[in-house]
N, CA and C atoms as an extended XYZ file, in Angstrom:
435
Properties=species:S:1:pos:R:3:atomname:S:1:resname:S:1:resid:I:1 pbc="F F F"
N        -9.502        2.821      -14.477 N   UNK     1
C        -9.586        3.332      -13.117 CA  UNK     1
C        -9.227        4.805      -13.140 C   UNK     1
N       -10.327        5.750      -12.611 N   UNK     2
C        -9.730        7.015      -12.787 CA  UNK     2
C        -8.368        7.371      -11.208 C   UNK     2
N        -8.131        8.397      -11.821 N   UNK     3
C        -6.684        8.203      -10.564 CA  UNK     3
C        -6.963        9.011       -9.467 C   UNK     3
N        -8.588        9.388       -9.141 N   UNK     4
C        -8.281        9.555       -7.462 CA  UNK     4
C        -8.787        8.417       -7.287 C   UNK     4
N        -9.105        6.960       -7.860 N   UNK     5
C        -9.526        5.538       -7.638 CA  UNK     5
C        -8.080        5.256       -6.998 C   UNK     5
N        -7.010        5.732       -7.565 N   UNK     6
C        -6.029        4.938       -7.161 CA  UNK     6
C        -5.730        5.125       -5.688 C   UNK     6
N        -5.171        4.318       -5.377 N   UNK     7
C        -4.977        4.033       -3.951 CA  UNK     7
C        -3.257        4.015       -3.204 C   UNK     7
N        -2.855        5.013       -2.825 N   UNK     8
C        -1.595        4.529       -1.905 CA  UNK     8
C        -1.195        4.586       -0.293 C   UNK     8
N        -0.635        3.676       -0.213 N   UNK     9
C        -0.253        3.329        0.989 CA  UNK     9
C         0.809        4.171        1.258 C   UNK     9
N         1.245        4.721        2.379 N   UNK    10
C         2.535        5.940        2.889 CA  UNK    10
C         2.610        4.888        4.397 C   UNK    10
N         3.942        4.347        4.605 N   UNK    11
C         4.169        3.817        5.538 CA  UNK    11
C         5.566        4.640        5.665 C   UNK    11
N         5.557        6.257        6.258 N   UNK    12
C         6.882        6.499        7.324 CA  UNK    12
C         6.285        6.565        8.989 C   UNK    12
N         7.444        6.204        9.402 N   UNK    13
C         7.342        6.828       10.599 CA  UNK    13
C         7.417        8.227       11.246 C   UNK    13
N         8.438        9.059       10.383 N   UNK    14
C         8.624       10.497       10.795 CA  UNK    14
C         7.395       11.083       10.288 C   UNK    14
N         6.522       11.593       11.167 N   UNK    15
C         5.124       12.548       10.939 CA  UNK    15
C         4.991       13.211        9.916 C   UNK    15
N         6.455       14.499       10.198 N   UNK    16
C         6.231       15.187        8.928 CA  UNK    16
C         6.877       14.762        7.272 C   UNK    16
N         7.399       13.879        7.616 N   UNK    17
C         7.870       13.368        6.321 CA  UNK    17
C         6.396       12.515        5.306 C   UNK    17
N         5.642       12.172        5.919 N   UNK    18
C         4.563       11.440        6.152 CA  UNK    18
C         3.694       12.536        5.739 C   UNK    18
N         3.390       13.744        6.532 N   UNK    19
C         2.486       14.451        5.922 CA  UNK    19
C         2.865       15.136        4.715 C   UNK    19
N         4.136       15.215        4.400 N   UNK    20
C         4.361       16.338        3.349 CA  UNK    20
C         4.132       15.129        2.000 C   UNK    20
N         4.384       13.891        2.318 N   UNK    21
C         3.590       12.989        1.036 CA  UNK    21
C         2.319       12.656        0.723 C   UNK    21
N         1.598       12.414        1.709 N   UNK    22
C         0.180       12.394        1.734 CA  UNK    22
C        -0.531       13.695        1.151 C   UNK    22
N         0.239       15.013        1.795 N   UNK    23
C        -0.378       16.604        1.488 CA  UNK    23
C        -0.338       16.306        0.075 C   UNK    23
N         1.385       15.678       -0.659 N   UNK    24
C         1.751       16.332       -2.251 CA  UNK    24
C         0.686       15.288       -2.860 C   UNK    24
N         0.524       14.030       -2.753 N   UNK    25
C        -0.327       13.223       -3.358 CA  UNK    25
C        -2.015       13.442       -3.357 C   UNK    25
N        -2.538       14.078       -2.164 N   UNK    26
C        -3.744       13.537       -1.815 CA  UNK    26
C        -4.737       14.322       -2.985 C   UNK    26
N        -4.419       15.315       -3.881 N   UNK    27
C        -5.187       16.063       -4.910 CA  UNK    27
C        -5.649       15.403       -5.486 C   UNK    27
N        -4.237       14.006       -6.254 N   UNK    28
C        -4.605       13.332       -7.075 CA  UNK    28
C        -4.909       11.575       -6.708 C   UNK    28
N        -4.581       11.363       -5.815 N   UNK    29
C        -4.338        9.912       -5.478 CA  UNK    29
C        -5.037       10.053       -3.525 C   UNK    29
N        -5.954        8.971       -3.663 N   UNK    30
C        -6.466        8.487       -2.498 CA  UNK    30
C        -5.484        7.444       -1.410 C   UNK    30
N        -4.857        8.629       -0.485 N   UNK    31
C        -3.689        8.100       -0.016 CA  UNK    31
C        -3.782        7.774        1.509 C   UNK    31
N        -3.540        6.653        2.175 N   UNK    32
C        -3.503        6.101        3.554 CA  UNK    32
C        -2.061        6.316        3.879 C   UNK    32
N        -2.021        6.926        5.345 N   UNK    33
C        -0.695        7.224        5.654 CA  UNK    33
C        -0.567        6.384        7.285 C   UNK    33
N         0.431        5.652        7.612 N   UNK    34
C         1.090        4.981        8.632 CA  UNK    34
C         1.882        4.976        9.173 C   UNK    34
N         2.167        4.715       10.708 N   UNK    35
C         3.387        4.810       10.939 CA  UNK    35
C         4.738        3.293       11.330 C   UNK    35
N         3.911        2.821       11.133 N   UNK    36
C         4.435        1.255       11.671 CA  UNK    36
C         4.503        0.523       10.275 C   UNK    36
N         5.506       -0.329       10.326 N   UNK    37
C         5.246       -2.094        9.565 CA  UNK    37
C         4.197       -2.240        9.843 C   UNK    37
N         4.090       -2.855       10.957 N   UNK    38
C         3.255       -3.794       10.988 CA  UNK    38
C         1.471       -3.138       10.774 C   UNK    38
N         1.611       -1.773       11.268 N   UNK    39
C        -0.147       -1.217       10.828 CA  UNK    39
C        -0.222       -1.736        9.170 C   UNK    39
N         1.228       -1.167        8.743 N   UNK    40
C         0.950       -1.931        7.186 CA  UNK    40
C         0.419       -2.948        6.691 C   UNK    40
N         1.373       -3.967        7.477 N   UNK    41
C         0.874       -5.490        7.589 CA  UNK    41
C        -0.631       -5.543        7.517 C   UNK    41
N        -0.874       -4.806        8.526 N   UNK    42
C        -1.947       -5.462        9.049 CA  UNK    42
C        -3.171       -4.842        7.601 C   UNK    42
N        -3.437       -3.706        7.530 N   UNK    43
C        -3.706       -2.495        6.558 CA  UNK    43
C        -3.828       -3.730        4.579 C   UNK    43
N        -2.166       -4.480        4.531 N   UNK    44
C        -2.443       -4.747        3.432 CA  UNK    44
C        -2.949       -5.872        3.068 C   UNK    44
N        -3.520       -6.391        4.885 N   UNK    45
C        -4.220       -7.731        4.680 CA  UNK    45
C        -5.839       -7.754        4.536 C   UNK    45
N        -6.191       -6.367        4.567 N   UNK    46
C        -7.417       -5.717        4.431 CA  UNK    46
C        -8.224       -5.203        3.434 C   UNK    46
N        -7.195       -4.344        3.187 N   UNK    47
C        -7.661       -3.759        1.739 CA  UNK    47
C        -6.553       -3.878        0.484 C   UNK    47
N        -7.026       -3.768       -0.401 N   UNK    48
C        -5.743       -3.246       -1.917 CA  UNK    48
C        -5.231       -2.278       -2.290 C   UNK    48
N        -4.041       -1.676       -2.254 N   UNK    49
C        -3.362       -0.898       -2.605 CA  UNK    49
C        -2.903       -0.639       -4.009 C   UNK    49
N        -2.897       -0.122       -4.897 N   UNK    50
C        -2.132       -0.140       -6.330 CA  UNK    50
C        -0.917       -0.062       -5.702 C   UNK    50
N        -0.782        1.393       -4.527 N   UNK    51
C         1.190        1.563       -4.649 CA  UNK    51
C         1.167        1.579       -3.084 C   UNK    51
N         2.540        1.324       -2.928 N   UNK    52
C         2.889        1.478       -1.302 CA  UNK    52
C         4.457        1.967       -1.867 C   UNK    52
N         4.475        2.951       -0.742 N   UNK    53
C         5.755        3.903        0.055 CA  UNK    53
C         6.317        3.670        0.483 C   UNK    53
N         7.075        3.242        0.858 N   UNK    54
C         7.619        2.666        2.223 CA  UNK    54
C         8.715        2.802        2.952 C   UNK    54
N         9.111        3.380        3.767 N   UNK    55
C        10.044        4.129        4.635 CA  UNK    55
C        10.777        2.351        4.955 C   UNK    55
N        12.250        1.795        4.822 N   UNK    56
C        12.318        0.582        4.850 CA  UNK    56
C        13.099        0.593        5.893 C   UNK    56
N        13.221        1.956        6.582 N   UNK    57
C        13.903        1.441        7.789 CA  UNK    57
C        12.455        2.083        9.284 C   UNK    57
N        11.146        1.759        8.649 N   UNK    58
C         9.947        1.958        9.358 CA  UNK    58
C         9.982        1.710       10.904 C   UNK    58
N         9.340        1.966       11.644 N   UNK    59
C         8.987        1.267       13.288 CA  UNK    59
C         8.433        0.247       12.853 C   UNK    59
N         8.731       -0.816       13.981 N   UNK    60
C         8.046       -1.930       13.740 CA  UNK    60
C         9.204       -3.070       13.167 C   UNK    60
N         8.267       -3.719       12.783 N   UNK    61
C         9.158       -4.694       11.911 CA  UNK    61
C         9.545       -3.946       10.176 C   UNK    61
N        11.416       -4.692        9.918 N   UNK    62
C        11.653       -3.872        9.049 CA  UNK    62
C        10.837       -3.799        7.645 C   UNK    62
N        10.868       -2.424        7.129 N   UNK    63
C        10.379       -1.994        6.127 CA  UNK    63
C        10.280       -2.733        4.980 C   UNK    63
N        11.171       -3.768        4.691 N   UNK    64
C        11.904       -3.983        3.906 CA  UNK    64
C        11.194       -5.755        3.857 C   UNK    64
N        10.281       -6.341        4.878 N   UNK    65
C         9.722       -7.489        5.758 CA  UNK    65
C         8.434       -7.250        4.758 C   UNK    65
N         8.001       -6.005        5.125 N   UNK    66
C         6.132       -5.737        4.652 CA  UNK    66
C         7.229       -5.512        3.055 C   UNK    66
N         7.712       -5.232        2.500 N   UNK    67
C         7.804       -5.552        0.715 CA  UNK    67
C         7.889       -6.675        0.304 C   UNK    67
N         8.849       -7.704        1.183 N   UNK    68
C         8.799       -9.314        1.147 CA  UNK    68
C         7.363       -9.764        1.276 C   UNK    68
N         6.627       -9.182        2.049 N   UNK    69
C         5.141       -9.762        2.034 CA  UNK    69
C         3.993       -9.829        1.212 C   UNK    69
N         4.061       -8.490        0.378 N   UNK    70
C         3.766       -7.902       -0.622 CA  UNK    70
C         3.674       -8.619       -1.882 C   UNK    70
N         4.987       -8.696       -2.034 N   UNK    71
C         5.629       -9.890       -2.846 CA  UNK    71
C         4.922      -11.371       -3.087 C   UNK    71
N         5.546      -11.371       -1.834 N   UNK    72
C         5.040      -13.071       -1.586 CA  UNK    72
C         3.830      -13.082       -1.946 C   UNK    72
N         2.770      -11.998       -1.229 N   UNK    73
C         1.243      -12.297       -1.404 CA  UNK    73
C         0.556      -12.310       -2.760 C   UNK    73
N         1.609      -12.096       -3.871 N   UNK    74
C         0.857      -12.198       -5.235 CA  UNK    74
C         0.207      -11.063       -5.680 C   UNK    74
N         0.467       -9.894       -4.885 N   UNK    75
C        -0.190       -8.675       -5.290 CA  UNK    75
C         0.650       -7.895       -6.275 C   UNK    75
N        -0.202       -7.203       -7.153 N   UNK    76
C         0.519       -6.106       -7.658 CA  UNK    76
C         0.714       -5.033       -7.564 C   UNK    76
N         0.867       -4.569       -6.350 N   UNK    77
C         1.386       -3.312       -5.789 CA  UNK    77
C         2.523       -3.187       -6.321 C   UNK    77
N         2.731       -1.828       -6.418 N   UNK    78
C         4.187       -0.999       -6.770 CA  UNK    78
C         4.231       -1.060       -5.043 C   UNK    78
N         5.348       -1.281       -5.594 N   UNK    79
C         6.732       -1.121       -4.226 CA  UNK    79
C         7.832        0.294       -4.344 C   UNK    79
N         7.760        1.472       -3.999 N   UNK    80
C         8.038        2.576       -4.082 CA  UNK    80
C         9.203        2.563       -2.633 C   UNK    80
N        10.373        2.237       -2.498 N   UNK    81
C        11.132        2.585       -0.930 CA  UNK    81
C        11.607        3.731       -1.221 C   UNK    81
N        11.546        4.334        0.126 N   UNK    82
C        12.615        5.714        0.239 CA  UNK    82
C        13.155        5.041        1.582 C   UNK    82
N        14.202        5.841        1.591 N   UNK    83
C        15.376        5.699        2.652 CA  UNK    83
C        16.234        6.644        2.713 C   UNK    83
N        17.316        6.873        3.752 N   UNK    84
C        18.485        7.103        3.692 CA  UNK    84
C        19.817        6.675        3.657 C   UNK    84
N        19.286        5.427        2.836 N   UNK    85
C        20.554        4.660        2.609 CA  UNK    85
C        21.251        4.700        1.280 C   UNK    85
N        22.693        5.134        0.812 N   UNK    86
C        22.301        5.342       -0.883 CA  UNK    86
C        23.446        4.347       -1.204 C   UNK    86
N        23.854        3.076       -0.320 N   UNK    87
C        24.088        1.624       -0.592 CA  UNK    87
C        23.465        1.152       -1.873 C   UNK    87
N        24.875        1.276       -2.989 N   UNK    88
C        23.695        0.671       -3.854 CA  UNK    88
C        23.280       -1.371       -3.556 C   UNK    88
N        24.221       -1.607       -3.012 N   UNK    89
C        24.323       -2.857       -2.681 CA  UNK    89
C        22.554       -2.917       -1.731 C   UNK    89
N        22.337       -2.368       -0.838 N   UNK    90
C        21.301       -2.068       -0.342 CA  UNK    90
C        20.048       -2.174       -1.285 C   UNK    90
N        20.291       -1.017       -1.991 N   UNK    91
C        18.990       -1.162       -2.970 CA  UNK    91
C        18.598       -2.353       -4.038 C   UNK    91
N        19.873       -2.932       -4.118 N   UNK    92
C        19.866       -4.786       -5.084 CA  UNK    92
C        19.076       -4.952       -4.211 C   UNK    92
N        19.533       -5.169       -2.849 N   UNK    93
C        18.416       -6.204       -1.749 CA  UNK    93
C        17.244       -5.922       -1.927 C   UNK    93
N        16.558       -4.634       -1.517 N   UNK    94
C        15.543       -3.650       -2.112 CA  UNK    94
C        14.734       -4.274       -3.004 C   UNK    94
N        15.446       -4.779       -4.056 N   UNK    95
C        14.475       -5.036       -4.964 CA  UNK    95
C        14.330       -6.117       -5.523 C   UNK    95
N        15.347       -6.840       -4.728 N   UNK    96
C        15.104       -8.245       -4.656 CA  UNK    96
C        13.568       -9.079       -3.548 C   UNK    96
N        13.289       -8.001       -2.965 N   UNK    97
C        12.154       -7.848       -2.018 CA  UNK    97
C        11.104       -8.048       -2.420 C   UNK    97
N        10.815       -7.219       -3.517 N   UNK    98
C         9.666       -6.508       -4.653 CA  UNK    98
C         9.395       -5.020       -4.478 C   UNK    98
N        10.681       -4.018       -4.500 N   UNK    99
C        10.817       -2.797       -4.455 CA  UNK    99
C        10.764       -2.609       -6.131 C   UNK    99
N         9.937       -1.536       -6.705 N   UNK   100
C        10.349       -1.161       -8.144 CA  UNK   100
C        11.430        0.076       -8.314 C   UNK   100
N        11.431        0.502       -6.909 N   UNK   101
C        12.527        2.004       -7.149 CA  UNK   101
C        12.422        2.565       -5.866 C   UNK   101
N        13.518        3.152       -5.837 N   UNK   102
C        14.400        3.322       -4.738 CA  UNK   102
C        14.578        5.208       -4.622 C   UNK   102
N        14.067        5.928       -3.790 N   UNK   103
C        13.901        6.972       -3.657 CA  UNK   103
C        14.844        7.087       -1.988 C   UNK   103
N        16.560        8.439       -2.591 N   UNK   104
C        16.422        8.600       -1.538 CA  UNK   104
C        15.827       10.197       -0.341 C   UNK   104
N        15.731        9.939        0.808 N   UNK   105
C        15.661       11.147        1.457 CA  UNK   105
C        16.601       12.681        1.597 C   UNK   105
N        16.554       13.356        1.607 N   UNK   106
C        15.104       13.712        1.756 CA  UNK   106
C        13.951       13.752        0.212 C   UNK   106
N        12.705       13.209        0.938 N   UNK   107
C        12.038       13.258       -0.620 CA  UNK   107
C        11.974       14.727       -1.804 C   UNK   107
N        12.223       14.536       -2.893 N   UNK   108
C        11.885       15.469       -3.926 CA  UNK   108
C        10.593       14.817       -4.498 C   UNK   108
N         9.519       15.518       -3.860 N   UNK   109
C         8.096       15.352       -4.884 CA  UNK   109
C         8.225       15.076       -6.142 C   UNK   109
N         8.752       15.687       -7.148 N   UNK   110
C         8.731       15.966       -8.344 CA  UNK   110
C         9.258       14.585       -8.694 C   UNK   110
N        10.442       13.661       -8.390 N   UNK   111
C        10.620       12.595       -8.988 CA  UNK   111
C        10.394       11.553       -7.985 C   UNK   111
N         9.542       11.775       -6.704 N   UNK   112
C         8.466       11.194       -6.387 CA  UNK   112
C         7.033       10.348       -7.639 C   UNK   112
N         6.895       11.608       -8.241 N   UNK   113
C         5.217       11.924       -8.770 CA  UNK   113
C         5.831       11.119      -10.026 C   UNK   113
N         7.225       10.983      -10.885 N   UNK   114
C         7.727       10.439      -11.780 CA  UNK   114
C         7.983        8.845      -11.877 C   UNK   114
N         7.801        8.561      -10.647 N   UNK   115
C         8.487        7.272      -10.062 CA  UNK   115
C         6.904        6.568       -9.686 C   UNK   115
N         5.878        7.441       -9.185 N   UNK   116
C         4.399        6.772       -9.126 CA  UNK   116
C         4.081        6.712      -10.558 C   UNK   116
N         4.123        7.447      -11.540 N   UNK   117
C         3.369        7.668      -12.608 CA  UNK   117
C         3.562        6.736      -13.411 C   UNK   117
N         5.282        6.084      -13.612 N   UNK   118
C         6.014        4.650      -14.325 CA  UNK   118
C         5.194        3.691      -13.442 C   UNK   118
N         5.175        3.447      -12.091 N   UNK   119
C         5.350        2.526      -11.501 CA  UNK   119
C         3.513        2.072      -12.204 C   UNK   119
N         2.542        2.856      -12.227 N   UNK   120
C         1.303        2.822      -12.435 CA  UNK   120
C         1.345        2.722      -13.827 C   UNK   120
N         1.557        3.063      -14.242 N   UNK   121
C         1.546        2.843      -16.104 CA  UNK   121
C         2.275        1.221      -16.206 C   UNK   121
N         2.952        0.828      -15.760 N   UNK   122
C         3.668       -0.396      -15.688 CA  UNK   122
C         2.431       -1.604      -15.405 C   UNK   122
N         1.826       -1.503      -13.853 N   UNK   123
C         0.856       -1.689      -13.465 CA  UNK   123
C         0.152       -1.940      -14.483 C   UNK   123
N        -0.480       -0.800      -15.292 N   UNK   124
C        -1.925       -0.740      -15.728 CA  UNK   124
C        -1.528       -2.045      -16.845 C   UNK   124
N        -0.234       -1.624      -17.704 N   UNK   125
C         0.003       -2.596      -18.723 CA  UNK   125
C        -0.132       -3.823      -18.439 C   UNK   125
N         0.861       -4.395      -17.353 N   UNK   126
C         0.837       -5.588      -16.454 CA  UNK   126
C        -0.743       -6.135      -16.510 C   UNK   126
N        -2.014       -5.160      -15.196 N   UNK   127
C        -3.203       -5.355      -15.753 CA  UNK   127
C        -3.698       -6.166      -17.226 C   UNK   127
N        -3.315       -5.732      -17.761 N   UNK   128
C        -4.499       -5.445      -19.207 CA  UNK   128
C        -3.675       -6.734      -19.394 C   UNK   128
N        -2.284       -6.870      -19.824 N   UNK   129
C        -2.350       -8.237      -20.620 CA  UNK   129
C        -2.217       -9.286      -19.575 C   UNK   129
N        -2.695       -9.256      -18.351 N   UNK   130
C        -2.674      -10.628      -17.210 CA  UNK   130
C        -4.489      -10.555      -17.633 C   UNK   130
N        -5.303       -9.953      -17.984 N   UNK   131
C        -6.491      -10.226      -18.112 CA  UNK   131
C        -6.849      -10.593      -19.831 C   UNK   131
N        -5.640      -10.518      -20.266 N   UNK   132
C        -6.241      -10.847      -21.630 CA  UNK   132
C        -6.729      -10.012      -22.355 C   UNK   132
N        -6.801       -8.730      -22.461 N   UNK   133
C        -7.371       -7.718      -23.252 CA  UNK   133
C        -6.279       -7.192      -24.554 C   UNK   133
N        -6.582       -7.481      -25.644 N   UNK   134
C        -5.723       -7.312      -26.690 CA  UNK   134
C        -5.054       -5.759      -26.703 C   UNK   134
N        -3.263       -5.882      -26.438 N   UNK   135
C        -2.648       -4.807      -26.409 CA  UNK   135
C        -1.621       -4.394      -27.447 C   UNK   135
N        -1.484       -3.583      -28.310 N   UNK   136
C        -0.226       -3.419      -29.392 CA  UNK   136
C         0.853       -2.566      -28.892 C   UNK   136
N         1.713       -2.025      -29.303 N   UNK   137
C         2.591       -1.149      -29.352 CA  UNK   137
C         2.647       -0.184      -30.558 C   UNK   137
N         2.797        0.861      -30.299 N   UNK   138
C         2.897        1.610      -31.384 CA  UNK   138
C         4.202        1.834      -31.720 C   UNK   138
N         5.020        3.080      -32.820 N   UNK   139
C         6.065        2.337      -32.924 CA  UNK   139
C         7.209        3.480      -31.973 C   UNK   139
N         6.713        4.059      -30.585 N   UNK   140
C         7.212        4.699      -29.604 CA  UNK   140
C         7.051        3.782      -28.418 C   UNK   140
N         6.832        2.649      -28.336 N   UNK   141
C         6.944        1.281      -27.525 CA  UNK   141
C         5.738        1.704      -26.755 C   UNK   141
N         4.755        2.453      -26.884 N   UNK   142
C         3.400        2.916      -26.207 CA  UNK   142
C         2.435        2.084      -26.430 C   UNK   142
N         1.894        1.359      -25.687 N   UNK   143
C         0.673        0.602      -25.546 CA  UNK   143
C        -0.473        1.130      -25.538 C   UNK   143
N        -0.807        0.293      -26.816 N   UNK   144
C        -2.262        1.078      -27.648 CA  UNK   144
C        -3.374       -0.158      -27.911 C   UNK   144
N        -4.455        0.275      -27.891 N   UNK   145
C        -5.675       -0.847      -27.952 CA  UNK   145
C        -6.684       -0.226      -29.049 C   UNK   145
């Protein structure tokens, strides 16, 4: 999949917090931005996402509801939360949800773009050996075919 194929979901509510992720992503990554849970909801019963964003204290129903759903639904979306909560007790819950990482506010792009790039490389691996396509390691734990 080339990576403006990839697809992410941006569920904040604050506008500009919202645009300044969509702006930093949209060069490389084909990005849908929201302001509600539930548009999410509704959004991830529609189409497929590789990654979702997710502001977990969102409008709507909590943020933290649409990652439980996510979850549940058998998808493999990366689960990316930001917040302003830096509870680490919080973030256990988080990712007991199906959060892969926990970003807090205000966002820093830079380990934003670090935190998509694992979360998608994880993904792709995940991919390849749930379909059966013969994968090795080299001897830098890098997955090689």
């Amino acid at each position: 999949m080339g990576i403006k194929e990839t697809s992410i979901l941006v569920v904040e509510d604050h506008d500009e917090t919202r645009s300044m992720i969509t702006a930093s992503l949209s060069h490389e990554y084909s990005c849908t931005g929201v302001t509600t849970a539930d548009e999410a909801i509704r959004l991830i019963d529609s189409k497929h996402f590789d990654l979702a964003i997710i502001d977990i204290h969102a409008a709507g129903a909590p943020g933290l509801e649409v990652c439980r759903l996510v979850s549940q639904m058998g998808l493999d979306t990366v689960i990316i939360a930001i917040t302003g909560m830096t509870d680490l007790g919080y973030r256990l819950r988080a990712t007991r949800q199906g959060v892969w990482y926990c970003l807090e506010k205000p966002i820093d792009t830079d380990k934003l773009l670090v935190y998509i790039k694992a979360g998608l490389r994880c993904q792709a691996i995940a991919r390849l050996r749930h379909h059966g396509a013969p994968t090795s390691s080299n001897a830098r734990g890098i997955v090689v075919n």
